[in-house]
CHARMM-style PDB file with segment names, atoms N, HN, CA, C and O in Angstrom:
ATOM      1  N   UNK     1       0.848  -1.180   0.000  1.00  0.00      PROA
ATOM      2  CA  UNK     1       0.000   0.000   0.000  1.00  0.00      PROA
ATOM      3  C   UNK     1       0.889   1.237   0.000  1.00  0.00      PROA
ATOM      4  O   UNK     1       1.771   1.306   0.856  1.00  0.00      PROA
ATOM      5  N   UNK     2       0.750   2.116  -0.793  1.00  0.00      PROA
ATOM      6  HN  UNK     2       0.034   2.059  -1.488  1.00  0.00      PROA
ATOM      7  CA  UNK     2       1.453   3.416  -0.759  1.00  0.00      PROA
ATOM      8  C   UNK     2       1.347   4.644   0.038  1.00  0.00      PROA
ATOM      9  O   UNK     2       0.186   5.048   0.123  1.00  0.00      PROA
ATOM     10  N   UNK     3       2.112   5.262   0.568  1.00  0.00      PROA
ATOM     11  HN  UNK     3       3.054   4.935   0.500  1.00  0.00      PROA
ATOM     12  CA  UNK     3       1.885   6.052   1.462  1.00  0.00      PROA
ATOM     13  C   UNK     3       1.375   7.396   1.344  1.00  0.00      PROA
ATOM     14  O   UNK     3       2.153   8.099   0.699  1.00  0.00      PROA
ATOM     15  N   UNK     4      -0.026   8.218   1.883  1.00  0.00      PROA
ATOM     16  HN  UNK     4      -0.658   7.647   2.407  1.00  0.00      PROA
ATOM     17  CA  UNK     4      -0.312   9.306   1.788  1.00  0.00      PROA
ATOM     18  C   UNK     4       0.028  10.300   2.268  1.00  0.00      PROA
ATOM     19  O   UNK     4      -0.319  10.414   3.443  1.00  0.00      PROA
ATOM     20  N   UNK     5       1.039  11.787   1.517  1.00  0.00      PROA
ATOM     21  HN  UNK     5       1.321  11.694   0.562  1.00  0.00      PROA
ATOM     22  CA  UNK     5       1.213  13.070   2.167  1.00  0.00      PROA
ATOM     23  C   UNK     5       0.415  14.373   1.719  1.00  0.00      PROA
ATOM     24  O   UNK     5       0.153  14.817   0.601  1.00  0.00      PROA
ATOM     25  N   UNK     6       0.204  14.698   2.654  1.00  0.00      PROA
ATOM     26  HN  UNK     6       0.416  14.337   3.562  1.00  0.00      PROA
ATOM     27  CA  UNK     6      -0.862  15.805   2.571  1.00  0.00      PROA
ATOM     28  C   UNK     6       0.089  17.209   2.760  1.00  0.00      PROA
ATOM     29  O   UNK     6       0.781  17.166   3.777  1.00  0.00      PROA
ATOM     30  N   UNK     7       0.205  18.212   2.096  1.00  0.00      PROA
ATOM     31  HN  UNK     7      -0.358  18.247   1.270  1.00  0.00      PROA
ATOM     32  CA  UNK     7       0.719  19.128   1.517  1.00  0.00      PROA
ATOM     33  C   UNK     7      -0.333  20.159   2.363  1.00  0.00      PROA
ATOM     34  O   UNK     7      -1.555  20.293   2.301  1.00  0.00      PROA
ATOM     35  N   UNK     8       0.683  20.804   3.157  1.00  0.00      PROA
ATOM     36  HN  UNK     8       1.676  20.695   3.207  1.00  0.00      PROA
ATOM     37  CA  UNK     8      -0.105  21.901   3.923  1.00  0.00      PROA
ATOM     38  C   UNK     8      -0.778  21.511   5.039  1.00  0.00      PROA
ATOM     39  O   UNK     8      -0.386  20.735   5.911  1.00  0.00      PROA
ATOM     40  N   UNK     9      -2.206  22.314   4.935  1.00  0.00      PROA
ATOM     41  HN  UNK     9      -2.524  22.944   4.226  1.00  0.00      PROA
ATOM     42  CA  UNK     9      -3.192  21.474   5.416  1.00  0.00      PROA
ATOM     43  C   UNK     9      -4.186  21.348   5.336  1.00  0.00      PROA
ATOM     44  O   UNK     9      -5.177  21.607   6.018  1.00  0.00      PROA
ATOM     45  N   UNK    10      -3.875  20.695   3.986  1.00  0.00      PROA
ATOM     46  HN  UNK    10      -3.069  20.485   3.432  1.00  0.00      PROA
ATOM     47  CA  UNK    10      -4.697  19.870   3.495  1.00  0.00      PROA
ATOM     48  C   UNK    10      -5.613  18.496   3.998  1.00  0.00      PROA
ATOM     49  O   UNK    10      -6.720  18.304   3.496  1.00  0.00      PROA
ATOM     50  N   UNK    11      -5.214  17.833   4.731  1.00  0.00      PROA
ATOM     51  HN  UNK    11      -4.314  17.989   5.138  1.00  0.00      PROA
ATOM     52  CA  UNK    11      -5.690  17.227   5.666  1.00  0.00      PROA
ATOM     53  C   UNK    11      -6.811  17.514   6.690  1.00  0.00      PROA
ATOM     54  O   UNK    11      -7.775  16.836   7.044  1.00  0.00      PROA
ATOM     55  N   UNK    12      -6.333  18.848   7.084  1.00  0.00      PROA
ATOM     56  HN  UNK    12      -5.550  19.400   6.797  1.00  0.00      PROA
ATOM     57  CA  UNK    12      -7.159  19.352   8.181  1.00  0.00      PROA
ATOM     58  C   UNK    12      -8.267  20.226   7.586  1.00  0.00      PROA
ATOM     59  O   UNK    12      -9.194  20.683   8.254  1.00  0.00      PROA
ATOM     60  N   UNK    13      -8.013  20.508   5.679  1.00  0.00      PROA
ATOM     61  HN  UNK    13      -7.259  20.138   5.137  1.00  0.00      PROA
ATOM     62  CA  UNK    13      -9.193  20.432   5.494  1.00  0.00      PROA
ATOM     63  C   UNK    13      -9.733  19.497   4.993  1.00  0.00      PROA
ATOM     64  O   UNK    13     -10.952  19.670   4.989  1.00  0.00      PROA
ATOM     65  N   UNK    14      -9.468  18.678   4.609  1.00  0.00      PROA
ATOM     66  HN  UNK    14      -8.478  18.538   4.612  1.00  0.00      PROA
ATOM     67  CA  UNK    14     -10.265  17.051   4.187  1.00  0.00      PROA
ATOM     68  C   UNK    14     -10.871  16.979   5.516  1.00  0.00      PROA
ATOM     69  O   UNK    14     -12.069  16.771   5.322  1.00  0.00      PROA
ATOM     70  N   UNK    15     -10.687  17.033   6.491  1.00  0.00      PROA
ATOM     71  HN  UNK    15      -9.714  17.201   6.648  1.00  0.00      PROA
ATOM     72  CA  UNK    15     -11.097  16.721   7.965  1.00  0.00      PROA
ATOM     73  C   UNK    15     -12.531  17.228   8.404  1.00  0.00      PROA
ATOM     74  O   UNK    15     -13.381  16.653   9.084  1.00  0.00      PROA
ATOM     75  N   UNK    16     -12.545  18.709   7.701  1.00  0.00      PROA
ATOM     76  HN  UNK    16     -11.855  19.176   7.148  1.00  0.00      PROA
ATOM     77  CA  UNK    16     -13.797  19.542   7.699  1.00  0.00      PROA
ATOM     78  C   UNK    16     -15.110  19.434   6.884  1.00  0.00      PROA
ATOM     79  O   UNK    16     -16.250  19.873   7.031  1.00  0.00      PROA
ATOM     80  N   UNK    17     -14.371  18.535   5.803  1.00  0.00      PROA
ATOM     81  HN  UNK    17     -13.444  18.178   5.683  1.00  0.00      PROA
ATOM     82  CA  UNK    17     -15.476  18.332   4.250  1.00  0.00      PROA
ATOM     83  C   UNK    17     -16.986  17.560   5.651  1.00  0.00      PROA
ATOM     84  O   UNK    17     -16.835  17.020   6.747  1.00  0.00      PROA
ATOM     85  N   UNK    18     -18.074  17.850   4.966  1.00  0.00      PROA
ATOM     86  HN  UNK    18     -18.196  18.288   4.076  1.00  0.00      PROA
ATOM     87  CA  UNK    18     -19.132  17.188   5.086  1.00  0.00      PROA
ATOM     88  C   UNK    18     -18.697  15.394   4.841  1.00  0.00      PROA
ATOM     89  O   UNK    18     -17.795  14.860   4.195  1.00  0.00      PROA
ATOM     90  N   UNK    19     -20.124  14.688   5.929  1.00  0.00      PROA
ATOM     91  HN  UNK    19     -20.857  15.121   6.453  1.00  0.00      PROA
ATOM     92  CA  UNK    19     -19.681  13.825   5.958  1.00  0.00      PROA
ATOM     93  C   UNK    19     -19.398  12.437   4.931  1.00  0.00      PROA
ATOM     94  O   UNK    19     -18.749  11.391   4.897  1.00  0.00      PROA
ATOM     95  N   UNK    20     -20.407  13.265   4.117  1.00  0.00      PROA
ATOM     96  HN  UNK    20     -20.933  14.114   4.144  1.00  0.00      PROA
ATOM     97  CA  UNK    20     -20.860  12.205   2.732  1.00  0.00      PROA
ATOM     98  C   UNK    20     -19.802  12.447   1.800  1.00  0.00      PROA
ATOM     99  O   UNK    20     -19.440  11.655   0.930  1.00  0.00      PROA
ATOM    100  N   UNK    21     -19.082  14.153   2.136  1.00  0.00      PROA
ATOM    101  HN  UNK    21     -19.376  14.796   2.843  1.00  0.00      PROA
ATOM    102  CA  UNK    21     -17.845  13.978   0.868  1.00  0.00      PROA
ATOM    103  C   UNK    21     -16.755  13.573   1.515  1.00  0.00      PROA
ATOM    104  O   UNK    21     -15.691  13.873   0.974  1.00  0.00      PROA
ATOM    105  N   UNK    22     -16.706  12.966   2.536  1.00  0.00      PROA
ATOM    106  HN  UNK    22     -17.571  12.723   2.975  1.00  0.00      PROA
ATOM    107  CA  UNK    22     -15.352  12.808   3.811  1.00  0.00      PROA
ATOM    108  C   UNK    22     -15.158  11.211   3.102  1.00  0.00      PROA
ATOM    109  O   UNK    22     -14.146  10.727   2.594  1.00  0.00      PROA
ATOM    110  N   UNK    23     -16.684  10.540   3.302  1.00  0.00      PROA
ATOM    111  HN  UNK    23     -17.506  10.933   3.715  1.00  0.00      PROA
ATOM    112  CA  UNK    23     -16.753   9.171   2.881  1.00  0.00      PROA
ATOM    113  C   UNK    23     -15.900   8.892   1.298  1.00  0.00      PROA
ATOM    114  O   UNK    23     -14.918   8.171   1.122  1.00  0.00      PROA
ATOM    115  N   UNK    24     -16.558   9.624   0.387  1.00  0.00      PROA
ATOM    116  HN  UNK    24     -17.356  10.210   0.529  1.00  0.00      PROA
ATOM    117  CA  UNK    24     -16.443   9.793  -1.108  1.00  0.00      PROA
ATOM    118  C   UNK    24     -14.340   9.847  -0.496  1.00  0.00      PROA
ATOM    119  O   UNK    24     -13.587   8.882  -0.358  1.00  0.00      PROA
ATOM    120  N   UNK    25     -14.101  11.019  -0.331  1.00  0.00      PROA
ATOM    121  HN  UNK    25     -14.712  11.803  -0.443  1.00  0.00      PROA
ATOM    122  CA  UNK    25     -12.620  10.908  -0.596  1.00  0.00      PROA
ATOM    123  C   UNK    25     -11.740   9.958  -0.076  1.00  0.00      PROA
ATOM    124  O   UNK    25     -10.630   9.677  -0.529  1.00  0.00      PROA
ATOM    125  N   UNK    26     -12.356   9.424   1.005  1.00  0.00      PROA
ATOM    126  HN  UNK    26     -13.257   9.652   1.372  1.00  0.00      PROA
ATOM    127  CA  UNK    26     -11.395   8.557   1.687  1.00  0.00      PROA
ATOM    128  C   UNK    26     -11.531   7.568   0.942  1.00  0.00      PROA
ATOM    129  O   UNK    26     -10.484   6.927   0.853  1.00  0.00      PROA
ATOM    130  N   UNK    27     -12.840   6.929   0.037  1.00  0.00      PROA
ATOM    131  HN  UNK    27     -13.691   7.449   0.110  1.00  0.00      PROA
ATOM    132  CA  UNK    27     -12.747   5.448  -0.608  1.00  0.00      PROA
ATOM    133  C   UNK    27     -11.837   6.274  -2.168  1.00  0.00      PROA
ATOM    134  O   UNK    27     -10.890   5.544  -2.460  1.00  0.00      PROA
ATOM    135  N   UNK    28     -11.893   7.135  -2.836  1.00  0.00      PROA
ATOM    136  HN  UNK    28     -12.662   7.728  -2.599  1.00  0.00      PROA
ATOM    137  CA  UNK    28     -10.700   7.604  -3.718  1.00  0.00      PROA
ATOM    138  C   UNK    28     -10.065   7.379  -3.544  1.00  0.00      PROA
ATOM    139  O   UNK    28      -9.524   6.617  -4.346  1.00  0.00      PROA
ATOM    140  N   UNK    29      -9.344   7.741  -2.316  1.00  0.00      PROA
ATOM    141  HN  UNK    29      -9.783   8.360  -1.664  1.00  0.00      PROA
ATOM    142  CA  UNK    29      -7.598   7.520  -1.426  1.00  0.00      PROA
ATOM    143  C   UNK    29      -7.421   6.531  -1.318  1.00  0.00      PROA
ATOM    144  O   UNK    29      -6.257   6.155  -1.465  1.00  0.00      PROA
ATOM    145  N   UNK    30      -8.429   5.583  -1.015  1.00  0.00      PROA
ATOM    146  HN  UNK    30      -9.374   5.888  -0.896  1.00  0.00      PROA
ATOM    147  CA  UNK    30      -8.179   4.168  -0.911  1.00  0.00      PROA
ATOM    148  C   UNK    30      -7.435   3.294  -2.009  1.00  0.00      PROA
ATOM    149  O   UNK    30      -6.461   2.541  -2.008  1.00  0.00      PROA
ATOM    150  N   UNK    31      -8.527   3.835  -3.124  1.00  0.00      PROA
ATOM    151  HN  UNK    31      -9.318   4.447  -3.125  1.00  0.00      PROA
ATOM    152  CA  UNK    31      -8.593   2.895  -4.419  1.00  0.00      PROA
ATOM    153  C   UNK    31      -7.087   3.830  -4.602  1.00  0.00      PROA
ATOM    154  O   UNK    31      -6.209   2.985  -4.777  1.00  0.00      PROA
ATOM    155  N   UNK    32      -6.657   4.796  -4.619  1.00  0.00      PROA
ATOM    156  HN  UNK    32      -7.370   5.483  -4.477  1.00  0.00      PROA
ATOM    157  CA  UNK    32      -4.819   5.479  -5.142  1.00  0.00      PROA
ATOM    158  C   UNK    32      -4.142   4.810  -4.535  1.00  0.00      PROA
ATOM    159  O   UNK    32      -3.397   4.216  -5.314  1.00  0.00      PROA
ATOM    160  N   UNK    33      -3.887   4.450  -3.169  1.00  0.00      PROA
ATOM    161  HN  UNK    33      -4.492   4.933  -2.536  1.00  0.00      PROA
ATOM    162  CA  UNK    33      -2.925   4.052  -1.995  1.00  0.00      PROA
ATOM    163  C   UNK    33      -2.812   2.181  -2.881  1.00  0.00      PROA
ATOM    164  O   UNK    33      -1.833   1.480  -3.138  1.00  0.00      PROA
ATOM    165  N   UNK    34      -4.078   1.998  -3.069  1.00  0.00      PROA
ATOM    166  HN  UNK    34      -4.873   2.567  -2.860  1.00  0.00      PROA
ATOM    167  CA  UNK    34      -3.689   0.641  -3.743  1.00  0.00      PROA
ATOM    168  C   UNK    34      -3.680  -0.042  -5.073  1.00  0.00      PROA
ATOM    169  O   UNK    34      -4.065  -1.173  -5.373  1.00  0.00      PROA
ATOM    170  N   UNK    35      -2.954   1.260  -6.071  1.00  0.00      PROA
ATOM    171  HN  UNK    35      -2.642   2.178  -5.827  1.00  0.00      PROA
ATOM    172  CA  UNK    35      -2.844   1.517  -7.167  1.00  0.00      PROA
ATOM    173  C   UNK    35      -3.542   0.924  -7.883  1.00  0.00      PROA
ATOM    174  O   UNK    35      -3.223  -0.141  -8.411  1.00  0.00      PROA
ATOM    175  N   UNK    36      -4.955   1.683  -8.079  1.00  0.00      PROA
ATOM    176  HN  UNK    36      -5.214   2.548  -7.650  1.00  0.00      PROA
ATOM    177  CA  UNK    36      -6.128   1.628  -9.028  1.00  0.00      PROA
ATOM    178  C   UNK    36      -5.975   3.099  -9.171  1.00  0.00      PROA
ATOM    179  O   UNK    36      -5.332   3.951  -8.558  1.00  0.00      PROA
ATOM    180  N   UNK    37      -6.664   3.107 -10.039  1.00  0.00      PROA
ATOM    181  HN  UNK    37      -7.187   2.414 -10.537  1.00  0.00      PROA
ATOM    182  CA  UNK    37      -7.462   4.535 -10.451  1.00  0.00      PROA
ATOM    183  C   UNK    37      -8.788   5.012  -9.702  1.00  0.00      PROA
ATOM    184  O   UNK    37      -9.727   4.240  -9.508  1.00  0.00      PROA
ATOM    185  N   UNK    38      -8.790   6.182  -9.346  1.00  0.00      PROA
ATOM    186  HN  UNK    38      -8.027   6.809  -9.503  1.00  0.00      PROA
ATOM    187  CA  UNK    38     -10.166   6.613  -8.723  1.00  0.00      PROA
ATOM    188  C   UNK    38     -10.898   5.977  -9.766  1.00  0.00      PROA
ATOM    189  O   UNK    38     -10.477   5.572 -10.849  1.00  0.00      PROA
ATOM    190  N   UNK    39     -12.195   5.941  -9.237  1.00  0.00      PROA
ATOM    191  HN  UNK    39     -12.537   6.271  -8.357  1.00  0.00      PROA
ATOM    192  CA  UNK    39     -13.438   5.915 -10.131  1.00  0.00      PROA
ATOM    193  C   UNK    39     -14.088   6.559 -10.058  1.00  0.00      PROA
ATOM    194  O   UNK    39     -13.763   7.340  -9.163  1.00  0.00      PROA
ATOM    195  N   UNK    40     -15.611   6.991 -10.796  1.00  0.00      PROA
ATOM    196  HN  UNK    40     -15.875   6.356 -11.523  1.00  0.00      PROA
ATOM    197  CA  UNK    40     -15.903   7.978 -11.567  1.00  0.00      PROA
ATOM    198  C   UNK    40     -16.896   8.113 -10.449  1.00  0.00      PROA
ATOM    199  O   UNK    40     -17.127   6.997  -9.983  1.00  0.00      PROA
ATOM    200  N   UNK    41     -17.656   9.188  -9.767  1.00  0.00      PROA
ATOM    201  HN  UNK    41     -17.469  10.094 -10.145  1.00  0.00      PROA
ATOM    202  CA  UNK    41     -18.320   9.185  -8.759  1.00  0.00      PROA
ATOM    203  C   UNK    41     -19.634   9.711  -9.514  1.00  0.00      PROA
ATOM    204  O   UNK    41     -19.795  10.602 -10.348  1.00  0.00      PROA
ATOM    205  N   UNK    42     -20.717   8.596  -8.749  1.00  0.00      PROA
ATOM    206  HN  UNK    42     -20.587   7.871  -8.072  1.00  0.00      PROA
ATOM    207  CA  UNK    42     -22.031   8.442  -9.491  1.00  0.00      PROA
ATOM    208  C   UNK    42     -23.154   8.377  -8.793  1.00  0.00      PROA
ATOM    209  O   UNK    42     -24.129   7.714  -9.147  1.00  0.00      PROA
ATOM    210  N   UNK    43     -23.067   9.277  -7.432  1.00  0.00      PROA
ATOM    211  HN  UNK    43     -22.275   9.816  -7.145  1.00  0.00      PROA
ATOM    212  CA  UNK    43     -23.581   9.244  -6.448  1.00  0.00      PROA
ATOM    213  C   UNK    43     -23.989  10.614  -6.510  1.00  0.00      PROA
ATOM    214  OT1 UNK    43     -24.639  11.108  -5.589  1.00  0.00      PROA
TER     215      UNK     43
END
């Protein structure tokens, strides 16, 4: 699994997003960290 750095703070605003887009980015990050490609969000 590859490791995530967050530039700034960036993090601490990912931290703030609402909770439904908190969900959405973290399964993105997921699918990057374990070299796939995001997928196309259809929600």
């Amino acid at each position: 699994m590859k490791e995530l750095h967050f530039a700034g703070n960036a993090l601490d605003e990912l931290r703030a997003f609402p909770v439904h887009a908190k969900r959405e980015a973290g399964f993105q990050l997921d699918r990057i960290q374990n070299d796939l490609e995001p997928s196309p969000n259809y929600s």
